[in-house]
PDB file of N, CA, C and O in Angstrom:
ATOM      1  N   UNK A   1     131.611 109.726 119.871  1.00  0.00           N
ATOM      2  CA  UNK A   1     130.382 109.363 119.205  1.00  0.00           C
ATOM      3  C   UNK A   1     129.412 108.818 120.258  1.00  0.00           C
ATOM      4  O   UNK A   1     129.901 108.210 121.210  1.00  0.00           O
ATOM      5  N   UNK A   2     128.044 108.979 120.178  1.00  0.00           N
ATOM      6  CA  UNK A   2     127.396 108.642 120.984  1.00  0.00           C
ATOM      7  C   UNK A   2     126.836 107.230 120.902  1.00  0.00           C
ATOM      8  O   UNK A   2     126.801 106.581 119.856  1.00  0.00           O
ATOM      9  N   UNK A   3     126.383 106.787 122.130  1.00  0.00           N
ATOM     10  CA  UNK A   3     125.842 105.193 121.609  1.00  0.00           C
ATOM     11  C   UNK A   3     124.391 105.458 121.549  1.00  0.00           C
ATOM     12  O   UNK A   3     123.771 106.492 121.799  1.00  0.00           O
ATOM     13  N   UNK A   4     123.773 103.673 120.955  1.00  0.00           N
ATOM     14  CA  UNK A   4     122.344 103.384 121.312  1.00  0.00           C
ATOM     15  C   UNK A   4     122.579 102.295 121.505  1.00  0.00           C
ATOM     16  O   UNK A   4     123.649 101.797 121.155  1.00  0.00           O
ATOM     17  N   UNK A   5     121.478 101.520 122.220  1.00  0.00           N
ATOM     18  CA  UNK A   5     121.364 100.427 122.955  1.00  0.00           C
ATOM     19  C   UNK A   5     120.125 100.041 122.442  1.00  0.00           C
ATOM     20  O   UNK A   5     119.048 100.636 122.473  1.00  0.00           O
ATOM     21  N   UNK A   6     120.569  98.462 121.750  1.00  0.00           N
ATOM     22  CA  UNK A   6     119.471  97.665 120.649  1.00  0.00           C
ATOM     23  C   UNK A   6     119.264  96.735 121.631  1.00  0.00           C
ATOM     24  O   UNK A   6     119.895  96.683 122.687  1.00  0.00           O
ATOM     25  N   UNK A   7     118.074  95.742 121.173  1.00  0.00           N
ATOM     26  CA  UNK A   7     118.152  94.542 121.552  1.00  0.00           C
ATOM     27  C   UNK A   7     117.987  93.694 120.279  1.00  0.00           C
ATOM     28  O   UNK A   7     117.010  94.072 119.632  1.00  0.00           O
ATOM     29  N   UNK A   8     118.777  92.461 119.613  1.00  0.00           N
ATOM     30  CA  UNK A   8     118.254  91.668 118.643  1.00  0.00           C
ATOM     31  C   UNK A   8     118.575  90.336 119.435  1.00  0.00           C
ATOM     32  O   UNK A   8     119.093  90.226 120.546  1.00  0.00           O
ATOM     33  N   UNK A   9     118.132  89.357 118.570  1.00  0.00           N
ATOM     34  CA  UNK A   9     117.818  88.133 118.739  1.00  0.00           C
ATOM     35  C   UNK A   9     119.359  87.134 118.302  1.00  0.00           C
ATOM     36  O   UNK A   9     120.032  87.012 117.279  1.00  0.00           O
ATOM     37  N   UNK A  10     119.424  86.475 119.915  1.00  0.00           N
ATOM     38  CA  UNK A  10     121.109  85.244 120.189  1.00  0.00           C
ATOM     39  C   UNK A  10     121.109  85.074 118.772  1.00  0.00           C
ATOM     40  O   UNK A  10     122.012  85.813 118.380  1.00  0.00           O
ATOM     41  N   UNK A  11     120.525  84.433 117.660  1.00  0.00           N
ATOM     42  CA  UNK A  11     120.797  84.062 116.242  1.00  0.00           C
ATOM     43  C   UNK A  11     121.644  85.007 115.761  1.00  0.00           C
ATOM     44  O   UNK A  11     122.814  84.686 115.553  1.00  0.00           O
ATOM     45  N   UNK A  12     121.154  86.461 115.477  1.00  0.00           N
ATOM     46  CA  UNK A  12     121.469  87.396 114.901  1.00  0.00           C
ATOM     47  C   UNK A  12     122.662  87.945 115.423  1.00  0.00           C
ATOM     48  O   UNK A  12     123.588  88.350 114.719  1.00  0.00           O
ATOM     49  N   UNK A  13     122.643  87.957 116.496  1.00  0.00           N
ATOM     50  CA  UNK A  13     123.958  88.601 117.257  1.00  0.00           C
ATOM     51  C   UNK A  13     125.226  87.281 117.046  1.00  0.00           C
ATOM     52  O   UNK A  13     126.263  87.805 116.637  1.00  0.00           O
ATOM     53  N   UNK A  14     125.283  86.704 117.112  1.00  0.00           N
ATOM     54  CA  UNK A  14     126.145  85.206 116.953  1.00  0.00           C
ATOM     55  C   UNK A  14     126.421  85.127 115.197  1.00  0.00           C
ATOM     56  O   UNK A  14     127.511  84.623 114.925  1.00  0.00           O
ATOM     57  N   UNK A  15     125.601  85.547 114.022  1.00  0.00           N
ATOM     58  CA  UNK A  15     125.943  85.637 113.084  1.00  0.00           C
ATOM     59  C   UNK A  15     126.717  86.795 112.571  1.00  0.00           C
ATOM     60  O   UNK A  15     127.424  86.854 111.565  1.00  0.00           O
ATOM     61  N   UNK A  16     126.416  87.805 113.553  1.00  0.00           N
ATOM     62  CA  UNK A  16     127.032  89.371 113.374  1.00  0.00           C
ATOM     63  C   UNK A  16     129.002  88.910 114.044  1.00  0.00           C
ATOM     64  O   UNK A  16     130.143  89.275 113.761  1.00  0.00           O
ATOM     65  N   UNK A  17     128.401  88.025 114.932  1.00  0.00           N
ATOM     66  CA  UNK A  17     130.219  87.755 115.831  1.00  0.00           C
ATOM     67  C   UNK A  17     130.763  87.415 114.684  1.00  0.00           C
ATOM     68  O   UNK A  17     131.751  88.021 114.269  1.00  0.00           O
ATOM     69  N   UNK A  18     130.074  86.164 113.845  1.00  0.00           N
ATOM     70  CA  UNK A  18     131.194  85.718 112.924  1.00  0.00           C
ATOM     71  C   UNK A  18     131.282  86.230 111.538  1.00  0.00           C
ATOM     72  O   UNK A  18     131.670  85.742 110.477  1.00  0.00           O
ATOM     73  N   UNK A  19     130.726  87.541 111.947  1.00  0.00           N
ATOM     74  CA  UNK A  19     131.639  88.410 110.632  1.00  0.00           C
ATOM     75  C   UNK A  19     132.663  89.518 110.932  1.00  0.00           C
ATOM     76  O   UNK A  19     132.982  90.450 110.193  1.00  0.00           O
ATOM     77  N   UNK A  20     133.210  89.168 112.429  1.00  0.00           N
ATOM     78  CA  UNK A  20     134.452  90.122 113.117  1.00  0.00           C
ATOM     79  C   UNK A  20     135.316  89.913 112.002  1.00  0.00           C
ATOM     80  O   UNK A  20     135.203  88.871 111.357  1.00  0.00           O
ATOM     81  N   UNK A  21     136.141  90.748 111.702  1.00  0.00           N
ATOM     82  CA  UNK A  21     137.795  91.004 111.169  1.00  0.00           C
ATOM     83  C   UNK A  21     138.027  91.386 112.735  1.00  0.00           C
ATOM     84  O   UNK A  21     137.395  92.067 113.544  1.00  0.00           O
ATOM     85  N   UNK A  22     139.409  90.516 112.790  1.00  0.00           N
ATOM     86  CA  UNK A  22     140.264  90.723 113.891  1.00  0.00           C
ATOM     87  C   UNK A  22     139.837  91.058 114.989  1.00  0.00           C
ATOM     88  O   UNK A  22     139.245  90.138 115.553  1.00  0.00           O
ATOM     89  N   UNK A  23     139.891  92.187 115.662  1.00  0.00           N
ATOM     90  CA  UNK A  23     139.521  92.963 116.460  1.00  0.00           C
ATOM     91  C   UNK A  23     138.098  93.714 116.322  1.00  0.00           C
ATOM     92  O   UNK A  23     137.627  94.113 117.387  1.00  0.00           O
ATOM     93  N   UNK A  24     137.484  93.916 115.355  1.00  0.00           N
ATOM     94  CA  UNK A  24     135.996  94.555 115.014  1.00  0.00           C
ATOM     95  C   UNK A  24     135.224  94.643 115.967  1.00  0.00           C
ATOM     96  O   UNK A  24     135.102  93.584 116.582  1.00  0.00           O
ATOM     97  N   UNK A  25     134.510  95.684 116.434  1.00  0.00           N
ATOM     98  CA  UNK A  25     133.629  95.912 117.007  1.00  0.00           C
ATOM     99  C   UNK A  25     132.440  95.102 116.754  1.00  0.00           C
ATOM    100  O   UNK A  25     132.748  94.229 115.944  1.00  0.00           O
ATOM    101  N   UNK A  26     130.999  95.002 117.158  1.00  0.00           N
ATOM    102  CA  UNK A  26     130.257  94.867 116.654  1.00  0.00           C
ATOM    103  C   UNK A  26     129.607  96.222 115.532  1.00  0.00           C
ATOM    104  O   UNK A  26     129.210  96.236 114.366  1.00  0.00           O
ATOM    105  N   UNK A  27     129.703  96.856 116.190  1.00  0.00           N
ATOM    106  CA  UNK A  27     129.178  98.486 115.395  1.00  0.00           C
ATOM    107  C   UNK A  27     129.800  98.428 114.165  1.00  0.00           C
ATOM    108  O   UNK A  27     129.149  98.384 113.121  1.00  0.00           O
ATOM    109  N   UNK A  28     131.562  98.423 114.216  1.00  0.00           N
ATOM    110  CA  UNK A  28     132.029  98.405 113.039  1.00  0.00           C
ATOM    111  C   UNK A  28     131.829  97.176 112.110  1.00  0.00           C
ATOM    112  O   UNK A  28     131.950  97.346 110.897  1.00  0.00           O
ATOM    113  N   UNK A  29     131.552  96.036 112.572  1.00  0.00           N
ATOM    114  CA  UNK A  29     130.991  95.122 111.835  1.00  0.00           C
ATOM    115  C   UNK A  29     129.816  95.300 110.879  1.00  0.00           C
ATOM    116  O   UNK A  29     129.795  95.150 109.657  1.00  0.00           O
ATOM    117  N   UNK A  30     128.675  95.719 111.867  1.00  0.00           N
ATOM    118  CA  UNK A  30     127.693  96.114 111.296  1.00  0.00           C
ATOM    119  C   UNK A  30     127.844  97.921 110.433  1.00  0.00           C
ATOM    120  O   UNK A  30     127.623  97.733 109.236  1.00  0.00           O
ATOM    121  N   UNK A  31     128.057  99.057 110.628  1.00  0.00           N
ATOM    122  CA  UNK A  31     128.516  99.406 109.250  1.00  0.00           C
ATOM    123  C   UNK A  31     129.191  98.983 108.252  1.00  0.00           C
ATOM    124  O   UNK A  31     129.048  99.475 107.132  1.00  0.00           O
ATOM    125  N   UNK A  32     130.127  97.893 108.541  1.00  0.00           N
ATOM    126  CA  UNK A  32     130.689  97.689 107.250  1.00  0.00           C
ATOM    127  C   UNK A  32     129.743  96.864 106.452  1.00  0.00           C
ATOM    128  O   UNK A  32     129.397  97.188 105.316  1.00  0.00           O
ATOM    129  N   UNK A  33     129.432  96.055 106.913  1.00  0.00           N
ATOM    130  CA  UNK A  33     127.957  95.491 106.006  1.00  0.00           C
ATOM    131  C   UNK A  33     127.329  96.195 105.610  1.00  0.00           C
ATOM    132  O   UNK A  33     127.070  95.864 104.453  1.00  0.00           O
ATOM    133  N   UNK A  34     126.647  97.468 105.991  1.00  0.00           N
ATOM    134  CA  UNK A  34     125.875  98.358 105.735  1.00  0.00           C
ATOM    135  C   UNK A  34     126.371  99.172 104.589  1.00  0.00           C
ATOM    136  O   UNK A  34     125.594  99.696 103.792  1.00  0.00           O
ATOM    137  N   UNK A  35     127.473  99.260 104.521  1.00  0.00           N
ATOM    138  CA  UNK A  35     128.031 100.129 103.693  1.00  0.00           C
ATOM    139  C   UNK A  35     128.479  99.003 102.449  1.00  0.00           C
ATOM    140  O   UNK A  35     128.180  99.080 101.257  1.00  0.00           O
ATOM    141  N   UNK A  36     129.010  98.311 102.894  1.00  0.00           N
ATOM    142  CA  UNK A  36     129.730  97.216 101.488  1.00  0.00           C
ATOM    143  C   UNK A  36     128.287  96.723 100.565  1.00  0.00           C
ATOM    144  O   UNK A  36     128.405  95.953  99.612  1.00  0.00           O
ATOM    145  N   UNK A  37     127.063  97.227 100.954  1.00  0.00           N
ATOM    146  CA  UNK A  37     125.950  96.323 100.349  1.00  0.00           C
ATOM    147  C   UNK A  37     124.918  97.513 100.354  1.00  0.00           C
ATOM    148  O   UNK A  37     123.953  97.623 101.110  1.00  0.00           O
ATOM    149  N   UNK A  38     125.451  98.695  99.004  1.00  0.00           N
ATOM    150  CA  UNK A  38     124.404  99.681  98.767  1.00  0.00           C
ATOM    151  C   UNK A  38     123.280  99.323  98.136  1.00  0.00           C
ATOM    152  O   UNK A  38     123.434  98.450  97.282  1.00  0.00           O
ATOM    153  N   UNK A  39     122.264  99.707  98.285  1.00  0.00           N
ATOM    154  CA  UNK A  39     121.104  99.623  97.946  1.00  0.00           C
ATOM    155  C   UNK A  39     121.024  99.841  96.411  1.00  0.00           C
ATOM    156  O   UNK A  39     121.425 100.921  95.980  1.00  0.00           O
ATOM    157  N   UNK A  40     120.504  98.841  95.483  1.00  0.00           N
ATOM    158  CA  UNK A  40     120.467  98.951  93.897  1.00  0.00           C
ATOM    159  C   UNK A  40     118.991  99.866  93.857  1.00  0.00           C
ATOM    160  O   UNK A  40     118.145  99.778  94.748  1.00  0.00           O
ATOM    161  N   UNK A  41     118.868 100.694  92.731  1.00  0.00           N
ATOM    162  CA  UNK A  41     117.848 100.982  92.176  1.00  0.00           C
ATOM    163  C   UNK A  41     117.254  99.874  91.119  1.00  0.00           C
ATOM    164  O   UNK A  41     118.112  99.039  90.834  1.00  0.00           O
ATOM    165  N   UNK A  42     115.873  99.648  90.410  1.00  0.00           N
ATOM    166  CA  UNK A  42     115.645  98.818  90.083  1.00  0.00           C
ATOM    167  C   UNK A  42     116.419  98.922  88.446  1.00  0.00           C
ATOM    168  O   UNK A  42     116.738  97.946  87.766  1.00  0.00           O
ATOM    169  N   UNK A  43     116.570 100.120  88.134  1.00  0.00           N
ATOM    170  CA  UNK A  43     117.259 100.116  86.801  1.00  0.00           C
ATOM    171  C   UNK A  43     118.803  99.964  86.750  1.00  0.00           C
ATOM    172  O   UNK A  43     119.419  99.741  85.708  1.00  0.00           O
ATOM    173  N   UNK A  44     119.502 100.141  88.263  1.00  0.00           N
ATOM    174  CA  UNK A  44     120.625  99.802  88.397  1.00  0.00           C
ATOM    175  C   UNK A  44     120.554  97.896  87.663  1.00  0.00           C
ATOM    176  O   UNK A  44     120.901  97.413  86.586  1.00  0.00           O
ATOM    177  N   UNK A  45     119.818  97.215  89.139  1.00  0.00           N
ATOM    178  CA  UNK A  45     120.024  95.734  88.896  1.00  0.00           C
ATOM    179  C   UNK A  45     119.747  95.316  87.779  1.00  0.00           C
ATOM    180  O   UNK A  45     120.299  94.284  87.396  1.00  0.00           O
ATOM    181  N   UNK A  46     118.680  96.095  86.818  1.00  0.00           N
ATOM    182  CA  UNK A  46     118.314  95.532  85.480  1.00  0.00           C
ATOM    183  C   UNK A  46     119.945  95.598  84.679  1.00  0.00           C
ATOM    184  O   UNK A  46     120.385  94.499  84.340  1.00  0.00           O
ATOM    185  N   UNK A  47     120.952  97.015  84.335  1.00  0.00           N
ATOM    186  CA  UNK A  47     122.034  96.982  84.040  1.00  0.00           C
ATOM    187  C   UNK A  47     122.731  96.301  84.818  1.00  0.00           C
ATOM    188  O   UNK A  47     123.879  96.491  84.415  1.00  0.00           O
ATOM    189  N   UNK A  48     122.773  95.627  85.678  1.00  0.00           N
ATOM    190  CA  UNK A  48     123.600  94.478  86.480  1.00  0.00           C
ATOM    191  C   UNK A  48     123.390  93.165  85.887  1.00  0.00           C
ATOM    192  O   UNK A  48     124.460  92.563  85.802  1.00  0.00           O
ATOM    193  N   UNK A  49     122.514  92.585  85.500  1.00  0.00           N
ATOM    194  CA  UNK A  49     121.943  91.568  84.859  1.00  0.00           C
ATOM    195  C   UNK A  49     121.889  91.225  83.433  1.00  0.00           C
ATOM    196  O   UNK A  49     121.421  90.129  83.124  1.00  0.00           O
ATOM    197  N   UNK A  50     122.328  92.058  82.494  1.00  0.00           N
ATOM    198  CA  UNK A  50     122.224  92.182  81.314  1.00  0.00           C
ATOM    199  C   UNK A  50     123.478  91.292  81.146  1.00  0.00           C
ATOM    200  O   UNK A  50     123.073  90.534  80.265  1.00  0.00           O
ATOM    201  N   UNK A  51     124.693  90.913  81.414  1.00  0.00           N
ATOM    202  CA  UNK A  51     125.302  90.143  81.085  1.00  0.00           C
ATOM    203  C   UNK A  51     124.944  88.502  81.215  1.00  0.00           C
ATOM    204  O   UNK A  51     125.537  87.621  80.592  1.00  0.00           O
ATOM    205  N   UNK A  52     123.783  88.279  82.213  1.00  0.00           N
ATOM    206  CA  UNK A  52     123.258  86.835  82.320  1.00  0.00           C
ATOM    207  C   UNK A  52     121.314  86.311  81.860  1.00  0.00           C
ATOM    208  O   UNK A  52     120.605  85.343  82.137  1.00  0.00           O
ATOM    209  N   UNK A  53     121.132  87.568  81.067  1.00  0.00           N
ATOM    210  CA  UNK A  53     120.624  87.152  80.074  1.00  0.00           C
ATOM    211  C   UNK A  53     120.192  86.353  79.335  1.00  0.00           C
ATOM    212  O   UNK A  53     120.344  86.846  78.218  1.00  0.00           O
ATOM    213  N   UNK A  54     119.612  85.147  79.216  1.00  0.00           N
ATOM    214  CA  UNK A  54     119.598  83.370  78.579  1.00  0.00           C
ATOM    215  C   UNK A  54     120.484  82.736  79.192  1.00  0.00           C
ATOM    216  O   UNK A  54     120.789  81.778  78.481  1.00  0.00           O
ATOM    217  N   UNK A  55     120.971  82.737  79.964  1.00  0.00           N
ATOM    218  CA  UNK A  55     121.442  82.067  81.332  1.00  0.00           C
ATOM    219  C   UNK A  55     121.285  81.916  82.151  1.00  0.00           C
ATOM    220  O   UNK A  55     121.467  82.831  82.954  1.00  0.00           O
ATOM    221  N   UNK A  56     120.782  80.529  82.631  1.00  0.00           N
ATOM    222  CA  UNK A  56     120.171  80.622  83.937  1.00  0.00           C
ATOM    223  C   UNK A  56     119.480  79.163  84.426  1.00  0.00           C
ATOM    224  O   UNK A  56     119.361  78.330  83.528  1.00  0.00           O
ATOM    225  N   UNK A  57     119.191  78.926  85.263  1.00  0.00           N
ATOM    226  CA  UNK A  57     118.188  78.045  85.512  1.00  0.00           C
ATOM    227  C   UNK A  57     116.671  78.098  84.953  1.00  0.00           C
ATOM    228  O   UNK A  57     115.754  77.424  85.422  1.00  0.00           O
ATOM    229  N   UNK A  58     116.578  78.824  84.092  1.00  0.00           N
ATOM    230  CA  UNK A  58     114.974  79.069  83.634  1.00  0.00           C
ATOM    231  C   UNK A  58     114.579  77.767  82.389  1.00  0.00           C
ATOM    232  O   UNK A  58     115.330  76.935  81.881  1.00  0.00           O
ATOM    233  N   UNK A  59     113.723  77.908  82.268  1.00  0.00           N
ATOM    234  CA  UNK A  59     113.378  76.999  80.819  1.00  0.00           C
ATOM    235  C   UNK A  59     114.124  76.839  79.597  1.00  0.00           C
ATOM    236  O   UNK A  59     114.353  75.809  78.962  1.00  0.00           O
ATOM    237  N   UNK A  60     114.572  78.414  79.300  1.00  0.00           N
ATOM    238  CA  UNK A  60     115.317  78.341  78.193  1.00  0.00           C
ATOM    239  C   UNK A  60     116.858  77.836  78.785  1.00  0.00           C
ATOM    240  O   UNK A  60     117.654  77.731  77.851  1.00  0.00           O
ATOM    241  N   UNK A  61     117.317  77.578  79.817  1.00  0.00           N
ATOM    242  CA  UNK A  61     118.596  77.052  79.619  1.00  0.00           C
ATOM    243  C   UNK A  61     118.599  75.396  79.720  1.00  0.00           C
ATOM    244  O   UNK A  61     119.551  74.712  79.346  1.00  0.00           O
ATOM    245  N   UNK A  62     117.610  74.969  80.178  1.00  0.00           N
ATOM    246  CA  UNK A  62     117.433  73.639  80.101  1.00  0.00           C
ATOM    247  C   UNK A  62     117.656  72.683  78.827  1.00  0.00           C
ATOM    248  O   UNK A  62     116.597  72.367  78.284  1.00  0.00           O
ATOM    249  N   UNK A  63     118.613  72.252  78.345  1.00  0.00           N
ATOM    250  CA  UNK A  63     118.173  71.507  77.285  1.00  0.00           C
ATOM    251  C   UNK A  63     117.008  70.514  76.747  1.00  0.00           C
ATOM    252  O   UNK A  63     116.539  69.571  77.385  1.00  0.00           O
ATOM    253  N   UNK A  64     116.760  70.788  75.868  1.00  0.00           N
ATOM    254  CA  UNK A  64     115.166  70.280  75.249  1.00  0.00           C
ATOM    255  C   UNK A  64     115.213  68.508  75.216  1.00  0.00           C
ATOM    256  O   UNK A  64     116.093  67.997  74.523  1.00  0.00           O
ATOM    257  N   UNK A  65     114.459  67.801  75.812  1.00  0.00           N
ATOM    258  CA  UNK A  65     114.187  66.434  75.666  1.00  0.00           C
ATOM    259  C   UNK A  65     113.053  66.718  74.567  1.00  0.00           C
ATOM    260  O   UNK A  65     112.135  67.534  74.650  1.00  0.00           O
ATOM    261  N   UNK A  66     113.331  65.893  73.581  1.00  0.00           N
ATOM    262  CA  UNK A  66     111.501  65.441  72.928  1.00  0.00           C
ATOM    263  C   UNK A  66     111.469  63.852  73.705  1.00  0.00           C
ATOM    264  O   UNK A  66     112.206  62.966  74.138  1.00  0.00           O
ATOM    265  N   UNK A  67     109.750  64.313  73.482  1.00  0.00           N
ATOM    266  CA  UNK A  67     109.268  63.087  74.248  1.00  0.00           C
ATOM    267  C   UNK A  67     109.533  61.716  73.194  1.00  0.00           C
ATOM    268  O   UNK A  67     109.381  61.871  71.983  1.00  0.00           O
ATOM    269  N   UNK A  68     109.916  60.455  73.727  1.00  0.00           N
ATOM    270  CA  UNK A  68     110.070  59.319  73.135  1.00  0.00           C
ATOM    271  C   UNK A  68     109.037  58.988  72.007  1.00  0.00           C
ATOM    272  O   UNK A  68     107.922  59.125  72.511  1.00  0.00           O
ATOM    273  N   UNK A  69     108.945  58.670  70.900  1.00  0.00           N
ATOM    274  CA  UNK A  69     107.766  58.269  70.060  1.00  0.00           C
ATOM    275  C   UNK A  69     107.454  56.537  69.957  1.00  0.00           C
ATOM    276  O   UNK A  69     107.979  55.455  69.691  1.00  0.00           O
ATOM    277  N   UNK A  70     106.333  57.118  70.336  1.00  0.00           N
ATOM    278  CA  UNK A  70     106.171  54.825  70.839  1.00  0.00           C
ATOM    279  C   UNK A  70     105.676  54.557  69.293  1.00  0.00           C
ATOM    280  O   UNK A  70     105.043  55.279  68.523  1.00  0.00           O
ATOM    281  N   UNK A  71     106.100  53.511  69.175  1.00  0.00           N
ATOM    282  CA  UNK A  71     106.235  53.206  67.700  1.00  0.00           C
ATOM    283  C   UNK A  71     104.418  51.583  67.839  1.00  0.00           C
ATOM    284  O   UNK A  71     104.320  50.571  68.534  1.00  0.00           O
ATOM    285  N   UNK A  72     103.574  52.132  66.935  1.00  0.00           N
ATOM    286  CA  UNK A  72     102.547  50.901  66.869  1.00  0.00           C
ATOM    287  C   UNK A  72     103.087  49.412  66.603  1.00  0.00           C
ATOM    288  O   UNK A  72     103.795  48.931  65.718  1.00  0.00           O
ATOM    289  N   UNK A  73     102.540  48.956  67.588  1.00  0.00           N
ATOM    290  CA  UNK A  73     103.213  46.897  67.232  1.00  0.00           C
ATOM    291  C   UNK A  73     102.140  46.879  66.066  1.00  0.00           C
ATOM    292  O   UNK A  73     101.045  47.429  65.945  1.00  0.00           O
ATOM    293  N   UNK A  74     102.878  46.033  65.257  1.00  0.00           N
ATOM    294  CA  UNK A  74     101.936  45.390  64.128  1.00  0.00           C
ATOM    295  C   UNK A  74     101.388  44.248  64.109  1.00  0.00           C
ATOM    296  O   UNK A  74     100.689  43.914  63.153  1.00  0.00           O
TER     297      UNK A  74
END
């Protein structure tokens, strides 16, 4: 197989090391990421999501406070 010769950035390359299995190349590192993490279509992720539905961090999962009612002194 033939090579190419990248340049990326000490961060990136140092985060790529610590996703070696065993012996891993960098190359094979990086296809396997590439491959383990296919690209969704947007109607894929919508059927991906349908099970979390009203779940969530949004408004509706928050439980409802009512505001305190200040009662008039007499």
């Amino acid at each position: 197989m033939t090579t190419k010769t990248i340049s990326i950035e000490r961060d990136t390359y140092e985060m790529l090391a610590k996703k070696r299995r065993g012996r891993e190349t960098l190359s094979q590192v990086v296809r396997r990421l590439v491959t383990d993490c296919p690209a969704l279509t947007v109607e894929e992720l919508e059927e991906a999501m349908k099970p979390f539905i009203g779940i969530g961090a949004g408004r509706k999962a928050r439980p409802h406070h009512k505001p305190q009612q200040r009662h008039a002194i007499a």
